[in-house]
Each structure stands twice: as structure tokens, then as C-alpha cells.
TIGU-676953 format. One record per residue (C-alpha): residue number from 1; chain; x, y negated, z. Coordinates in Angstrom, 3 decimals. Each point is the difference from the previous one (the first is absolute). Last residue first. Layout:
N
(NUM,'A',(X,Y,Z)),
...
//
This chain:
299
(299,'A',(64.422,-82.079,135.121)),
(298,'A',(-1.296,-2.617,2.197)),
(297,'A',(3.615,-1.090,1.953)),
(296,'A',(1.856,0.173,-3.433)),
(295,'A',(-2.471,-2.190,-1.636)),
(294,'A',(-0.120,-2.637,2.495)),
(293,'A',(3.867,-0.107,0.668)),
(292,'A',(0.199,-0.481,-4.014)),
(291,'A',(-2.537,-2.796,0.275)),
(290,'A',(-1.906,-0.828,-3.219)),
(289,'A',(-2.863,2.334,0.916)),
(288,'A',(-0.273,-2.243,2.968)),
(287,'A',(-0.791,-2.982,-2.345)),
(286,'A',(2.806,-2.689,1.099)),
(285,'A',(-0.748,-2.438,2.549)),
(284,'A',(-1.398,-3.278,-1.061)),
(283,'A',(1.223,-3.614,0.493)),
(282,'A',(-2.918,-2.088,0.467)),
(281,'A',(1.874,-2.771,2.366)),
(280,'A',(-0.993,-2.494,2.214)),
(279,'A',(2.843,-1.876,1.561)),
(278,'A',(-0.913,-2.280,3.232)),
(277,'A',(1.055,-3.785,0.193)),
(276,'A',(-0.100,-0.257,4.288)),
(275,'A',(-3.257,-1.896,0.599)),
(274,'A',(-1.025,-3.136,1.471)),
(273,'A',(-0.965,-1.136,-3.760)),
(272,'A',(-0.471,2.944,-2.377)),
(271,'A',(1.881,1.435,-2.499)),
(270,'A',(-0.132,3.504,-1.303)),
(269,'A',(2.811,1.328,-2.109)),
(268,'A',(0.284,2.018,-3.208)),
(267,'A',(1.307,3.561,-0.853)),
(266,'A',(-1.265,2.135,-2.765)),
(265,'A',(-0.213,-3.574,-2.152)),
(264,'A',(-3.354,-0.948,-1.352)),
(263,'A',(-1.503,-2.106,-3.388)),
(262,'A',(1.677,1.472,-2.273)),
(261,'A',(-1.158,3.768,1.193)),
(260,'A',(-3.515,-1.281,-0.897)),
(259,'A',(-2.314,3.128,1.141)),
(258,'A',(1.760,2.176,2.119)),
(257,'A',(3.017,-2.843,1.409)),
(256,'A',(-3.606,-2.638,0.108)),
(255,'A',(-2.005,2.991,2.536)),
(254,'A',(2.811,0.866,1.682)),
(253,'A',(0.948,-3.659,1.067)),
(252,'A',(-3.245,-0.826,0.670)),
(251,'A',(-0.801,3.160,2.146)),
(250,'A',(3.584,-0.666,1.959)),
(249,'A',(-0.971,-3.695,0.535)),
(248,'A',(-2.980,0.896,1.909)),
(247,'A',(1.724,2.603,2.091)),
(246,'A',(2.787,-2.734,0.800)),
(245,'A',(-2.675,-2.738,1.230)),
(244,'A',(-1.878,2.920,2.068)),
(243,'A',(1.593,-0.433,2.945)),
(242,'A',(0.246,-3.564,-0.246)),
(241,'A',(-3.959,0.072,-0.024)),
(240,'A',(-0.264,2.508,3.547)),
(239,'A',(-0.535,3.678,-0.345)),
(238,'A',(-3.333,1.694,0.778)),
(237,'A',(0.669,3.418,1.519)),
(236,'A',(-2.172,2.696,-1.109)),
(235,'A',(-3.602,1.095,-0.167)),
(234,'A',(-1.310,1.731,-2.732)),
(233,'A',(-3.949,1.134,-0.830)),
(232,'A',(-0.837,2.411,-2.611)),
(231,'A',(2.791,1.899,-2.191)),
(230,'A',(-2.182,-0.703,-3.058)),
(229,'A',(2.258,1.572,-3.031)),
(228,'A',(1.692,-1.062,-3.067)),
(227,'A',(1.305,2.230,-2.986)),
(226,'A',(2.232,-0.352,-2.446)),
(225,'A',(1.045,2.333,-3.005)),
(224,'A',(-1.809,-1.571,-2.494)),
(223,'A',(1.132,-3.131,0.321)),
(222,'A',(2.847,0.842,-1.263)),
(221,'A',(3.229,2.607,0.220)),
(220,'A',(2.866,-2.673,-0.758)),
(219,'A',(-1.688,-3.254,0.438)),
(218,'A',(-2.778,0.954,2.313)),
(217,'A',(2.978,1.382,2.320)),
(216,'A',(2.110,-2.202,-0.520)),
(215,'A',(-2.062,-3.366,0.665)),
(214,'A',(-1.406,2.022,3.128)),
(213,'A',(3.242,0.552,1.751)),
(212,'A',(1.351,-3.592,-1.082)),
(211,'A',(-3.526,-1.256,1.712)),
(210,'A',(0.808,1.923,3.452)),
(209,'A',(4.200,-0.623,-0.163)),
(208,'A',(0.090,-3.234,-0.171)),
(207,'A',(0.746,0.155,3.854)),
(206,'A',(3.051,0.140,-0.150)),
(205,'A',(2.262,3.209,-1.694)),
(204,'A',(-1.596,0.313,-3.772)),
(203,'A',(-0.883,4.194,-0.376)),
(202,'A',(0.908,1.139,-3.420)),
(201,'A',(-2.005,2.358,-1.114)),
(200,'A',(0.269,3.630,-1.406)),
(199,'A',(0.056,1.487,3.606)),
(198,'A',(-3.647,-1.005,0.364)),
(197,'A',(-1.706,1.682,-2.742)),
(196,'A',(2.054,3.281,1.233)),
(195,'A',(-1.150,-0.516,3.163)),
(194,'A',(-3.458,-0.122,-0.324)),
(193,'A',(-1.524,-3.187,1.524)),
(192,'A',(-1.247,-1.452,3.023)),
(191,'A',(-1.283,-3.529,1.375)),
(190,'A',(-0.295,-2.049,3.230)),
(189,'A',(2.212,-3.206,-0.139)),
(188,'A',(-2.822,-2.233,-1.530)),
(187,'A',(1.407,-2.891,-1.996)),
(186,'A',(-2.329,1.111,-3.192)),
(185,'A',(-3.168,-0.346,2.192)),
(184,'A',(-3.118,0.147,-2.040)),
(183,'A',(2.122,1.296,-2.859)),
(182,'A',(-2.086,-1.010,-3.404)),
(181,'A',(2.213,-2.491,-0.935)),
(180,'A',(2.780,2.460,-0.801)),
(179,'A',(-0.296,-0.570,-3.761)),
(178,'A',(-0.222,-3.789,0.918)),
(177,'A',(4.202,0.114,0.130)),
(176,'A',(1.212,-3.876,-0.393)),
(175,'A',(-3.016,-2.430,0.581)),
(174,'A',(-2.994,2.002,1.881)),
(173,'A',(3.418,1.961,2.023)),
(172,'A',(1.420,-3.669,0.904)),
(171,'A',(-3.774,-1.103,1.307)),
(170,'A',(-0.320,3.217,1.706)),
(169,'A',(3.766,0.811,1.608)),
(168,'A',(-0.091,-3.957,1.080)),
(167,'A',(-2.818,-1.354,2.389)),
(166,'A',(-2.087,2.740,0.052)),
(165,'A',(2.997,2.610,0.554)),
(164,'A',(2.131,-1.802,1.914)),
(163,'A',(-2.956,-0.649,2.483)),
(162,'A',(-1.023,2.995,0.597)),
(161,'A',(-2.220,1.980,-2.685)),
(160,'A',(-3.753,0.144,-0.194)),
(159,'A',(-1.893,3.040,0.727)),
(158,'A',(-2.520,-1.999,2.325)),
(157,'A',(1.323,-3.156,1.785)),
(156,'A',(-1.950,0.683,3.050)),
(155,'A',(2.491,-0.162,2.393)),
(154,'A',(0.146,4.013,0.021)),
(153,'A',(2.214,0.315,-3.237)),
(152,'A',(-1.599,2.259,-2.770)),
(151,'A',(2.168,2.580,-1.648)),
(150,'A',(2.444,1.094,-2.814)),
(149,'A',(1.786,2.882,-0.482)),
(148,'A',(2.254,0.383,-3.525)),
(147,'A',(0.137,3.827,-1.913)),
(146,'A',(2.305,0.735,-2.708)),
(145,'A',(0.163,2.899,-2.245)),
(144,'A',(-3.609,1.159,-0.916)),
(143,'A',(-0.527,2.142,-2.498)),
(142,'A',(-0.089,3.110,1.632)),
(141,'A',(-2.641,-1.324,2.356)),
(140,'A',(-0.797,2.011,3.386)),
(139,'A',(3.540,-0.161,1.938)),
(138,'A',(0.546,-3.269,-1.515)),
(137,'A',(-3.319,-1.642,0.732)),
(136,'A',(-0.037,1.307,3.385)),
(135,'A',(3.501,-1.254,0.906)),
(134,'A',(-0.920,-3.396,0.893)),
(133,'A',(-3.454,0.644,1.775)),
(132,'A',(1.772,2.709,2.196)),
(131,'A',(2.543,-2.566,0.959)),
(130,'A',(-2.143,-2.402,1.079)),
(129,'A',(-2.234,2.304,1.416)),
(128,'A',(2.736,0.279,2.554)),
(127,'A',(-1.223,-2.687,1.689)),
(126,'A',(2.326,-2.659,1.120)),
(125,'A',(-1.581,-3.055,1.495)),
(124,'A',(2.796,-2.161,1.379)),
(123,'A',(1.893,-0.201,-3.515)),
(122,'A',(3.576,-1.142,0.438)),
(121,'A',(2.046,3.711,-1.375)),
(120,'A',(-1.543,-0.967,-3.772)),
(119,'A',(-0.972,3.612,-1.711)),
(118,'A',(2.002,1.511,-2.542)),
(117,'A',(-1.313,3.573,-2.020)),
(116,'A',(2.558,2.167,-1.738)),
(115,'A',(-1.609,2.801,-2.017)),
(114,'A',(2.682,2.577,-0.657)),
(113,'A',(1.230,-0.032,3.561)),
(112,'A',(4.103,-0.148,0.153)),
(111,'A',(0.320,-2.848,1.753)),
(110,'A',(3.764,-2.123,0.312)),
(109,'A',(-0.069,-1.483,-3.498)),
(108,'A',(-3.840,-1.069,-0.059)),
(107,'A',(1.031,-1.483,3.656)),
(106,'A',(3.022,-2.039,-1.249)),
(105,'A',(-2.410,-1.526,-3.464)),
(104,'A',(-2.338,-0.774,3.214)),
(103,'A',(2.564,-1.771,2.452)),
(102,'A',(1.768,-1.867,-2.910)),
(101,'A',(-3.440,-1.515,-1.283)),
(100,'A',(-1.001,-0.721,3.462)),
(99,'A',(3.377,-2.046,0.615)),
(98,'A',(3.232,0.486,1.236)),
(97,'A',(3.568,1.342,-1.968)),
(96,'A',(2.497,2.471,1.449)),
(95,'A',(1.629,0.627,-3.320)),
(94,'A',(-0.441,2.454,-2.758)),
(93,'A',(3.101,2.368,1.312)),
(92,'A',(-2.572,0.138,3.346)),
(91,'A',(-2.696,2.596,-1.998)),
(90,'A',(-1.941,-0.077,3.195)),
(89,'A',(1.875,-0.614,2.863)),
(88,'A',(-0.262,-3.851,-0.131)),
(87,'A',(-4.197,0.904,0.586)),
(86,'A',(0.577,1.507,3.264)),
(85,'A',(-1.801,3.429,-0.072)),
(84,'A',(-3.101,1.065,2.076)),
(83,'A',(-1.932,3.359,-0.202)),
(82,'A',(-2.912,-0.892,1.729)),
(81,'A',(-1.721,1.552,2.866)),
(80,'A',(-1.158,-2.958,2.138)),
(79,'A',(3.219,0.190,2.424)),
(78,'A',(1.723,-0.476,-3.501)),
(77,'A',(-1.709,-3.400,-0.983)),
(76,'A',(0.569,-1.056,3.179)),
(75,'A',(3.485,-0.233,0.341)),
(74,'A',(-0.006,-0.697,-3.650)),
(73,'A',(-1.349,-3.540,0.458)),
(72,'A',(1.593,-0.866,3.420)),
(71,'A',(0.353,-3.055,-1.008)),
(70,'A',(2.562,-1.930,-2.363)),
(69,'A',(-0.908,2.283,-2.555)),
(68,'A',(2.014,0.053,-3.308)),
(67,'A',(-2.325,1.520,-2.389)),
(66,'A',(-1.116,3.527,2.251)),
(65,'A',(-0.995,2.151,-2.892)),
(64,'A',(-2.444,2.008,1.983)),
(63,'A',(-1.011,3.698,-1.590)),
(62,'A',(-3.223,1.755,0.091)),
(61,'A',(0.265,3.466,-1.885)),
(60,'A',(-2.356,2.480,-1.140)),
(59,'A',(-2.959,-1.815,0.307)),
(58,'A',(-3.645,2.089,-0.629)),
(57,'A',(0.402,2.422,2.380)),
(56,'A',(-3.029,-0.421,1.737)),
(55,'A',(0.276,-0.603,3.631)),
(54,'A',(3.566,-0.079,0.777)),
(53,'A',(1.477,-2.095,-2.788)),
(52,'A',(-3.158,-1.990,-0.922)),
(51,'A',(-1.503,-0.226,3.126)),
(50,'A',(2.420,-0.260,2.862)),
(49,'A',(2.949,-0.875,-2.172)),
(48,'A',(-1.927,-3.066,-1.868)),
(47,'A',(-1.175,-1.104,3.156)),
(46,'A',(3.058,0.329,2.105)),
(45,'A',(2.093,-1.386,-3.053)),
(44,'A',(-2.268,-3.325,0.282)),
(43,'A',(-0.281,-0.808,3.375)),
(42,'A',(3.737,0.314,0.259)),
(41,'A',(0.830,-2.636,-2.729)),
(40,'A',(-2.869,-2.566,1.582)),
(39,'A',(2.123,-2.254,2.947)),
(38,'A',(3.507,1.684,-0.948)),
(37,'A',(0.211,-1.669,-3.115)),
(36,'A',(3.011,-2.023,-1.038)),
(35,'A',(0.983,1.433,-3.441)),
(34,'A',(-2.320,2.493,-0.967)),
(33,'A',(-0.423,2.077,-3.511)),
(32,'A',(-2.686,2.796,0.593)),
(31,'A',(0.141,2.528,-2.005)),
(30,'A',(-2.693,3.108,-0.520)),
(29,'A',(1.398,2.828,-1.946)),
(28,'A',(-2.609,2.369,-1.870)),
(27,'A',(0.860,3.369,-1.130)),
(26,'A',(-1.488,2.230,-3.092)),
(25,'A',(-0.943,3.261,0.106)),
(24,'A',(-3.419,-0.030,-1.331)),
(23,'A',(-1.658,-2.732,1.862)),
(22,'A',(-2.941,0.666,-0.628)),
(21,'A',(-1.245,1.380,3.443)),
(20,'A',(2.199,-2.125,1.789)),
(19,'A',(-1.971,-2.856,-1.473)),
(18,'A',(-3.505,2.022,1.128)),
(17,'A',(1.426,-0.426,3.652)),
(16,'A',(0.802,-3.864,0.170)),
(15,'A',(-3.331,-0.850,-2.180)),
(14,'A',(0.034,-2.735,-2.766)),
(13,'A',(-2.842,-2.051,-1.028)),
(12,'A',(0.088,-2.072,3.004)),
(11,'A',(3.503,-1.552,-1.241)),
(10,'A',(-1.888,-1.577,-2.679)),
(9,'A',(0.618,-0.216,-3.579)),
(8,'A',(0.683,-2.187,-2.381)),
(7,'A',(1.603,0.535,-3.703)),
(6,'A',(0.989,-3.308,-1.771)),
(5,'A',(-1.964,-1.763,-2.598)),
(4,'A',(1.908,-3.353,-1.133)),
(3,'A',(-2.074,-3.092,1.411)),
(2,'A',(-1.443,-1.862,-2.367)),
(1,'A',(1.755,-3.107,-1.917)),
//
């Protein structure tokens, strides 16, 4: 089977200043979803602020959804410059619940920007081209709804995924969803979109939440309406193998509840010997335009 055509572009294409330029009114949030990360979080906001905020105008709001830090997480976040909120403050009637999934759907409902862009809080090499090169194709192409970063890794492993996604978001994406096979990096946590494309879905809470995005998104507005871009090089913390046991299991899980719902509960457990049984669940948050708190706060 080939490889579905998806739009590329590179984050060199796109220009700080001359995005201001078109931006035509519209605001850009940048959110960062953390949960224990002190060591890079600060690096980050005083980057963006400096030259994005300060500099050229081009984000409107930066905003630190601190996911249950352990650290001093928000501490620094807000020495940085951000705007940081707890993420059990944000719509709280819908339950205090963990997870990247929970942290982003939470940070779409607390911004107001109408392009919302998310970066990962762990990467050591922040540039802010990273956020230029997501929003460029959104600010400059009307038809384009939906933008996902990827990058090359500096052990020499090229544009290639991490290990989750070689060793199970590919093969389970080539079997279950190969529409999306054409993201080089479908597990990357950079990527934008327009707000009211993003509102419509439902976010899942764990860590699902990266190929549930995309399966929605192609599914409900197509292929069409995606976008990829070259971010460059990433650096960011390597976790260890029984860190990345219950990520693995959330992209299979997603994956079979999307494609074969007989085959997949919303809520299973991971086993595994010396370990603590662990519950892995794809249980999604409502669309935000669902959400009478949601709608009353945006009107």
C-alpha cells in the first residue's frame, strides 16, 4: 500500500515577523502541559516570552497547566513569565483526573487564543522556531486545520520515532488506521490547530491521546485538513522501558476501541511481573463545545 499524501512543510519556510504580518487579528496561545518539570519548564517560557511575546508579537498568551507537580513545576514556570494554573482548577465539576490527554483537553478549556499550539515541557533544546514552524501553515493556509511537528533526534536515528512509536504506534497504525501512515512522527507532542476544529473533539485522558487526536481529526474533517512540519532537531528526556509499558498499551488500546470496538474495553489493565497491575484507560473527555461551563466561559 503507498503512503497516503500528506502536506509537509518546513519550519524554515516560515518567518517570525512576516507571520505577524498576516496574521489578521487572530491570537495564538502556546501551552505547555508539565507535571514534574522544573529542570526544562523555565527555559522554555523565557524563550518563547523573550522572542515571541516580547520580540514579535506573534503569541498572545503562554499558559502552564501545571498536571500535578511534585516539583517546583509552576514555581518556575511563573518566574519565566507564564500564566500558570493548576490543572484540578480547570473545569474541577469534571474531576481532578491525570494524564497528558487530561492536561491538554484542560489547557484548550483554560486559553482563549484562537490557534492553540502545545509544545512538550521535557525538551532540552527549545527553539522557538518550533512554534513558528507549527503555526505558519495555519496563519498562511486557509485550508489547513491541523498542524503536527516532527523532527530528527541527535543519536543519529534520523526522523524516526522513539521507541513506542517504531515498535508499536507504526506497526498498529500500518494494520488498523494506514490513512495516517504518512505522519513521520504521529506520537509527537508538538502540534497546533484552530480552535474551533479542536473544541469539536473529544480529547482521551492518558496518553492515547496523540493517535485518538489524529484518528478524529482525519475522520471528521480529513486528510485534507492536516498538515506536518520539520521542527529540526529535539532533545528531551529518554524514559526508561517500564516507563513506557503503559504508553504502549494506551496506543493499542486506542487504536483496537477506534477501529474494532469488540475487540477493546475503555478501561483495561496492564500486567507485568515485579509490577503493581496498572489500569490503562482511553476514556475521553467530552468535546469542549459539549461543556456548558465551556460555552458560557467563551461566549
Amino acid at each position: 500500500m503507498l503512503v497516503p499524501l500528506l502536506r509537509t512543510f518546513r519550519s524554515a519556510e516560515f518567518d517570525a515577523a512576516r507571520l505577524v504580518e498576516v496574521k489578521a487579528g487572530r491570537t495564538i496561545s502556546l501551552c505547555l502541559p508539565a507535571r514534574d518539570e522544573e529542570d526544562t519548564v523555565g527555559a522554555i517560557v523565557r524563550a518563547v516570552r523573550t522572542e515571541l511575546v516580547d520580540r514579535h508579537g506573534l503569541v498572545d498568551e503562554l499558559l502552564v497547566v501545571d498536571d500535578h507537580s511534585s516539583d517546583r513545576t509552576a514555581a518556575v514556570a511563573a518566574q519565566a513569565g507564564a500564566v500558570v494554573v493548576a490543572a484540578d482548577e480547570i473545569l474541577p465539576s469534571y474531576g481532578l483526573g491525570h494524564g497528558k490527554g487530561e492536561a491538554l483537553w484542560k489547557s484548550l478549556a483554560a486559553s482563549s487564543g484562537d490557534l492553540v499550539v502545545w509544545c512538550d515541557a521535557d525538551v532540552r533544546n527549545f527553539d522557538p522556531s518550533f512554534v513558528v514552524g507549527l503555526v505558519g501553515p495555519l496563519l498562511t493556509r486557509a485550508d489547513v486545520g491541523f498542524v503536527k511537528g516532527y523532527y530528527e533526534r541527535p543519536e543519529g536515528s534520523g526522523t524516526g520515532g522513539g521507541r513506542v512509536t517504531e515498535l508499536v504506534a507504526r506497526p498498529v497504525i500500518s494494520l488498523l488506521c494506514p490513512q495516517l501512515a504518512g505522519f513521520i512522527q504521529p506520537l509527537a507532542g508538538e502540534y497546533a490547530g484552530r480552535r474551533e476544529l479542536l473544541e469539536q473533539l473529544p480529547f482521551v485522558e492518558g496518553y492515547g491521546v496523540d493517535l485518538g487526536l489524529l484518528l478524529d481529526i482525519e475522520r471528521r474533517f480529513g486528510l485534507s485538513a492536516m498538515a506536518q512540519v520539520d521542527l529540526g532537531e529535539r532533545v528531551h528526556r529518554n524514559r526508561p522501558l517500564d516507563e513506557l509499558s503503559p504508553q504502549a498499551m494506551a496506543v493499542i488500546q486506542l487504536a483496537l476501541h477506534r477501529a474494532a470496538p469488540t475487540l477493546a474495553t475503555e478501561v483495561e489493565t496492564l500486567v507485568r511481573p515485579g509490577h503493581e497491575p496498572l489500569v490503562v484507560d482511553v476514556t475521553a473527555r467530552p468535546p469542549l463545545v459539549d461543556v456548558p461551563e465551556y460555552r458560557r466561559s467563551s461566549a
